[in-house]
C-alpha positions in Angstrom: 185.0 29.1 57.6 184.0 31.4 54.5 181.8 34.5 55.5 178.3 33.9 54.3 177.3 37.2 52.5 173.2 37.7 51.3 173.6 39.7 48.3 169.7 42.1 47.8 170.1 42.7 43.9 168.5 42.4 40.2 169.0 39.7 38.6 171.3 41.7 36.3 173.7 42.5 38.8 173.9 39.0 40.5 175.2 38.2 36.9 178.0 40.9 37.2 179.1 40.0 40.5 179.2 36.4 40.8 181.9 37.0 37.9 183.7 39.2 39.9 183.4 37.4 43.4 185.4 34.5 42.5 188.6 37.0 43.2 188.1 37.1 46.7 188.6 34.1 48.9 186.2 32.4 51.7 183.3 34.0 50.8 179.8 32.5 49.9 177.1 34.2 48.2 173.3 33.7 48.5 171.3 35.7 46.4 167.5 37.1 47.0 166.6 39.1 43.7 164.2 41.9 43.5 161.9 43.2 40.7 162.0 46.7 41.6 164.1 48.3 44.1 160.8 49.2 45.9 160.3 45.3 46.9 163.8 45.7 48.7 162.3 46.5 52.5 160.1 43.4 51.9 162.7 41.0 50.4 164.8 41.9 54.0 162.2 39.6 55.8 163.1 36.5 53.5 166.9 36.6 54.3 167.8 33.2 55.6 170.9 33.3 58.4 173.9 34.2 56.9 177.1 36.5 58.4 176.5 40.1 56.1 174.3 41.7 53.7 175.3 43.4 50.5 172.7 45.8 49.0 173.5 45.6 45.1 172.9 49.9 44.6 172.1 53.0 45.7 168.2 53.0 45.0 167.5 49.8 46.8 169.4 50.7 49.9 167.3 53.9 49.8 163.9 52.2 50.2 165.3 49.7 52.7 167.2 52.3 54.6 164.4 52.6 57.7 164.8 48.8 58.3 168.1 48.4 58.3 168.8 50.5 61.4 167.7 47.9 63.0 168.9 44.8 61.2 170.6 42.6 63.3 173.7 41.9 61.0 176.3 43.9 59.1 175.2 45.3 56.3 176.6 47.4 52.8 175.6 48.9 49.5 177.2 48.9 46.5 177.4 52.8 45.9 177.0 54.7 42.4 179.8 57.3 42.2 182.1 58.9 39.7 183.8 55.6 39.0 180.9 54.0 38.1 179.9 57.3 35.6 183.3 57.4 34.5 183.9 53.8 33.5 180.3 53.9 32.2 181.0 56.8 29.7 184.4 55.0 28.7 182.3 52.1 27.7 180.0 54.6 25.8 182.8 56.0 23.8 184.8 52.8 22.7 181.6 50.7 21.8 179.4 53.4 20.5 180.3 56.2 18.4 178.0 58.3 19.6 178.0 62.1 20.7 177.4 63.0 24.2 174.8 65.7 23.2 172.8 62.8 21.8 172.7 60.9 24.9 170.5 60.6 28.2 171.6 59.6 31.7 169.6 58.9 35.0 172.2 59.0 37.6 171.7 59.6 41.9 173.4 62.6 41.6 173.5 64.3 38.6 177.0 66.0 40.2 178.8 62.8 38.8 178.2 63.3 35.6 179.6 66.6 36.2 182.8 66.0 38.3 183.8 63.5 35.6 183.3 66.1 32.6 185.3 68.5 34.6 188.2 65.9 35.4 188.3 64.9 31.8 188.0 68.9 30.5 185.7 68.0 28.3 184.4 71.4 27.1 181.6 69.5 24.5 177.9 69.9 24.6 176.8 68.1 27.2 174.5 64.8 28.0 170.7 65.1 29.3 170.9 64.1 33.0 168.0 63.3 35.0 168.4 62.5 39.0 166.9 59.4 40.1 165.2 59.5 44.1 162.9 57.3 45.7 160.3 60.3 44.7 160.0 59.2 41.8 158.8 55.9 40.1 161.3 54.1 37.8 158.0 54.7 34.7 158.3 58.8 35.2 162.0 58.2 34.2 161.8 55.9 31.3 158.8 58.2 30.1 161.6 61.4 30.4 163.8 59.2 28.0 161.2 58.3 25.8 160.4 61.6 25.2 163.8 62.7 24.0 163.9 59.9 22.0 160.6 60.4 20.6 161.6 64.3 19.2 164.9 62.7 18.2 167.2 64.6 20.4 168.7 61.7 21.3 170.1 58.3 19.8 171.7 56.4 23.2 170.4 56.0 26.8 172.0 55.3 29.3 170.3 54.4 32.8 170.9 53.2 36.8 167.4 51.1 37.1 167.2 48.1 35.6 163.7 47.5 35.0 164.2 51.2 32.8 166.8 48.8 31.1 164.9 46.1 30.0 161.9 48.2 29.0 164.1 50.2 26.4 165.0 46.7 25.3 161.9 45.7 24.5 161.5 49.2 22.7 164.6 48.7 20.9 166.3 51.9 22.1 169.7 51.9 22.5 170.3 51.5 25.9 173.2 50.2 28.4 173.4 50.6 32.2 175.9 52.3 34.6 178.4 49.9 34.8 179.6 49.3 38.8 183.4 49.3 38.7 185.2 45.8 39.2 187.6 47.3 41.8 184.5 49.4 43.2 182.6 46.0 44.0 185.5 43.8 44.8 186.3 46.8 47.6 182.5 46.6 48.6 182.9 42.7 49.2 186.0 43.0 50.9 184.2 45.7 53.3 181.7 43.6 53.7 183.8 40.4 54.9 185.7 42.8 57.1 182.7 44.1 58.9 180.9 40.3 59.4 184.9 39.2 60.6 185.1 42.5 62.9 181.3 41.9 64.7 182.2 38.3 65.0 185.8 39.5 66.8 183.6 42.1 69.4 180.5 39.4 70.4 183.3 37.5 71.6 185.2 40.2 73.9 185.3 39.0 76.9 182.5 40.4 79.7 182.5 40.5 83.2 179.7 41.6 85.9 179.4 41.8 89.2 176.5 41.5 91.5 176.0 43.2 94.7 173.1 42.0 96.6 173.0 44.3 100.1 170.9 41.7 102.5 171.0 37.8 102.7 168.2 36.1 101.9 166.6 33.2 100.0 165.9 35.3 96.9 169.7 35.2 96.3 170.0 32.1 94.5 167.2 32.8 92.5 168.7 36.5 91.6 171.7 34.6 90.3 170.1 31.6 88.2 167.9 34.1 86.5 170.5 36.4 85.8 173.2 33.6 84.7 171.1 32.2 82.4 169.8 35.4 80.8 173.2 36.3 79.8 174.7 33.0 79.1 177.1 33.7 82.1 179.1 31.2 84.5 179.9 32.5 88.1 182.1 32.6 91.2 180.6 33.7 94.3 183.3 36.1 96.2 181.5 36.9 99.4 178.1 35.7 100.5 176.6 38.3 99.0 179.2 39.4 96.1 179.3 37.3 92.6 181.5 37.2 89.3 179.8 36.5 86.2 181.7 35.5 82.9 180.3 35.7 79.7 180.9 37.5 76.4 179.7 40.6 75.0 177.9 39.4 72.3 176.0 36.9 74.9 175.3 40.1 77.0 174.0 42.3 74.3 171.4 39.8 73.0 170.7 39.4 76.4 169.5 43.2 76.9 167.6 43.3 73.5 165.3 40.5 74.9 162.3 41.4 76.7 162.3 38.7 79.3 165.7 40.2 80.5 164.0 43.7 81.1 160.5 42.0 82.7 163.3 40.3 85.3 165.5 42.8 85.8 161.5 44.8 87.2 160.3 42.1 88.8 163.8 41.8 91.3 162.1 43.3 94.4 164.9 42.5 96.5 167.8 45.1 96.2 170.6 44.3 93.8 173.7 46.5 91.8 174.7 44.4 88.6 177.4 45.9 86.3 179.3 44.8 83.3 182.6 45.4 81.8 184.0 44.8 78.4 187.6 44.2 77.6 189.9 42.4 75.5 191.2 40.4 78.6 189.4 39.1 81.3 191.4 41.3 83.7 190.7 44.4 81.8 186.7 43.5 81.8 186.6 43.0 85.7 188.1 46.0 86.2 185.7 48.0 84.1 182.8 46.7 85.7 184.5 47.8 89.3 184.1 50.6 88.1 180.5 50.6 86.6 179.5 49.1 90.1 180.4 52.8 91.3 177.6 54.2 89.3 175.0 51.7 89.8 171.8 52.7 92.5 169.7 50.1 94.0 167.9 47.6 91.0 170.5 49.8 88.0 172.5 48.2 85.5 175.5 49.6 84.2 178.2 48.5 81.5 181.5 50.0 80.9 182.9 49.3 77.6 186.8 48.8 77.0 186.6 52.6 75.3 185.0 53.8 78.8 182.0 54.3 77.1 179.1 54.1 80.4 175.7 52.6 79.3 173.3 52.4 81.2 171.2 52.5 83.9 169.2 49.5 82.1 166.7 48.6 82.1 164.9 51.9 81.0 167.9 53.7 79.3 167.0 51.8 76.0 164.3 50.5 73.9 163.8 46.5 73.7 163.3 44.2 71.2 160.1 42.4 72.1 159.6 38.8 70.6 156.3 38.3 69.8 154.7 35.0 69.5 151.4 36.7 67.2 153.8 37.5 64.3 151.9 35.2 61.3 155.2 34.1 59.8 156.2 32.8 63.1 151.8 30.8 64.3 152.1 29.7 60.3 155.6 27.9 60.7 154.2 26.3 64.1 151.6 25.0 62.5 153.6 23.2 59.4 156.5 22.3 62.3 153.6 20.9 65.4 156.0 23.3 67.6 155.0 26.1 70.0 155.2 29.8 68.8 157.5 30.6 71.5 159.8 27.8 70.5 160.0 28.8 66.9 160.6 32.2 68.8 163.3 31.0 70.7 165.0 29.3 67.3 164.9 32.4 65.3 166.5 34.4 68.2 169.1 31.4 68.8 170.2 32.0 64.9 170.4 35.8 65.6 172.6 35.3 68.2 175.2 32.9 66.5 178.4 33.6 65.4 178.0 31.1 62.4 174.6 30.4 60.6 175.8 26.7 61.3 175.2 24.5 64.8 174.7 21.2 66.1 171.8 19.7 68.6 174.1 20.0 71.0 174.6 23.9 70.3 170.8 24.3 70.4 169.8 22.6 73.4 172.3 24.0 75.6 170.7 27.5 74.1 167.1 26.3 74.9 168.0 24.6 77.9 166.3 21.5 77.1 167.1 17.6 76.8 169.4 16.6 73.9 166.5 14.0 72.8 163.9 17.4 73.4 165.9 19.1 70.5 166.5 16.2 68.5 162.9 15.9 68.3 162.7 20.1 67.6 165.3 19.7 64.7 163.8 16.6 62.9 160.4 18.5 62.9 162.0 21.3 61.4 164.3 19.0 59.2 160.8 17.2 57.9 159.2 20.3 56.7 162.2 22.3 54.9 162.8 24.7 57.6 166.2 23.4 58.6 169.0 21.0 56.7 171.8 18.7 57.6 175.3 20.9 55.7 178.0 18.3 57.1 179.4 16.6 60.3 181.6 17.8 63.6 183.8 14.6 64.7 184.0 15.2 68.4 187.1 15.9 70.6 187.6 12.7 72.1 185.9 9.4 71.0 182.2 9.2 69.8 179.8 9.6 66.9 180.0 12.3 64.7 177.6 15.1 65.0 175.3 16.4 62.5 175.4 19.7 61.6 173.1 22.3 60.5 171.8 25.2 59.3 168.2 27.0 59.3 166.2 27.2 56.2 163.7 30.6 56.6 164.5 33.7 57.1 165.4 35.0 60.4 165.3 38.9 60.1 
């Protein structure tokens, strides 16, 4: 299955790269293009489900930076460096014949422009360079080159913001734009696929826990559907009181980001030790939660990880992602869908915790724990308003009708 990349760019650069992504196998590209780098922090809330995101430049990435700590996929940026100066000034001198004194440059760092000078010992006059930041609105730079231009000390600019691009257009300044190596972005793709392939490779590591509940009573059952369910686990009960959970760690982190896990995991008032361990076998997990167990007091969690990395005691040792039902996106899609805010809660976090932006009505009502004909219903009122689409069919293992599969239509982040 190809590794679905979102690609956050101008609509200059999603020109540049879909001619270059063709060279890389099983990947597909969906594009979401900006205006100015400033509407990239917004433009994150309209990514649909997908396996990575590609941030196409420095600038961008910089004004989205403070979200994407927290974004629940791999993510990259294309980054402006000396390759991209070099091969930009290379252009510059085979298609223009133009001195370097008579040129501008807005660069990220005007050190580039520098290191490449030096490598080439080029002892010449040199370029006006202007540094680009966040600070600074893309108009205050194009003004600095209009000036020069203006008084005539220049005849060529060259410049790392688009819209500075296609304003000097308009003005019929000579203009081009740093030009992003091919190798440079065919290396940040390839980075990019790796990271989605390598997250997809640790969800599924397997997971073990074990629960220790001291004293015998009818809350014990109850202790263990809640917690089974939470994390997606399946059991075996070694001693009245003493389970083994199974489940992977991908199931178990999503489980510890949602807020219902932390309310149960307060509301136990009957004494319980719970602890998890990661491992690439399901030997090595069971015996990293052995010894996790060790650390955990009365109504702690603890996981071990297969570096024996301790986390914990959860619930309070991190902060949660709560999933509110007030969120406007998520009361104006219930209203076009007829479905409950929680619901279309429950679907958005059931696409953040897949693997594959792609599942079948089987895949969703084992997550919401519901009838098959309960979902059907769910995906067809989806379906009918253009929040979800039929992408193919699954023909089943053994004899029977071919399921439909799917993928969601809004974004999810």
């Amino acid at each position: 299955m190809s590794t679905k990349i979102a690609v956050l760019c101008s609509k200059a650069f999603k020109k540049r790269i879909l001619s270059i992504a063709q060279n890389i196998d099983d990947i597909q590209l969906e594009f979401y293009l900006y205006n100015q780098p400033t509407d990239a922090p917004s433009m994150l809330k309209q990514i649909k489900p997908c396996d990575a995101l590609l941030i196409g430049g420095t600038l961008p990435y910089l004004h989205a930076q403070s979200l994407l700590e927290k974004f629940p996929i791999p993510w990259n940026y294309i980054k402006q460096d000396e390759t991209a100066i070099s091969t930009t000034l290379l252009s510059l001198i085979a298609n223009h014949a133009i001195s370097l004194e008579k040129v501008s440059i807005d660069v990220m760092n005007p050190v580039f422009v520098d290191n490449v000078l030096a490598d080439i010992e080029y002892s010449g006059p040199k370029p006006y360079v202007y540094p680009i930041s966040i600070a600074e609105a893309p108009n205050d730079i194009l003004q600095k080159h209009l000036k020069l231009w203006q008084t005539k000390n220049i005849d060529f600019v060259i410049t790392s913001i688009h819209t500075v691009f296609d304003e000097l257009q308009v003005l019929n300044i000579p203009a081009m734009r740093v030009l992003d190596a091919t190798g440079s972005i065919i290396q940040c793709l390839e980075e990019t696929k790796s990271q989605s392939l390598l997250t997809k490779s640790e969800s599924v590591k397997a997971a073990v826990g074990l629960l220790d509940i001291p004293e015998n009573n009818d809350f014990n059952s109850l202790i263990l559907n809640h917690i089974t369910a939470a994390t997606h686990s399946t059991y075996k009960q070694i001693t009245p009181l003493y389970y083994e959970l199974y489940t992977t760690a991908g199931h178990l982190q999503n489980a510890f980001e949602k807020e219902n896990m932390q309310k149960l995991l307060q509301q136990i008032e009957q004494p319980f030790k719970l602890a998890f361990g990661y491992g690439h076998s399901i030997f090595e997990a069971a015996q990293n939660a052995k010894y996790a167990l060790e650390f955990a007091k009365p109504f702690e969690v603890y996981i071990l990880d297969e570096h024996k990395n301790l986390l914990g005691p959860f619930p309070n040792s991190e902060a949660k992602i709560s999933l509110k039902t007030n969120d406007p996106y998520i009361l104006e899609m219930a209203k076009q869908t007829n479905l409950s805010p929680a619901n279309i809660s429950k679907i958005i976090n059931f696409s953040r915790e897949r693997q594959s932006s792609q599942f079948t009505s089987h895949n969703l009502s084992e997550y919401l724990q519901v009838s098959r004909r309960t979902t059907e219903r769910i995906i067809k009122k989806l379906v009918d308003r253009g929040y979800a689409k039929a992408v193919g069919e699954e023909m089943p293992h053994q004899q029977g009708r071919p399921r439909t599969i799917y993928e969601l239509n809004f974004a999810t982040y």
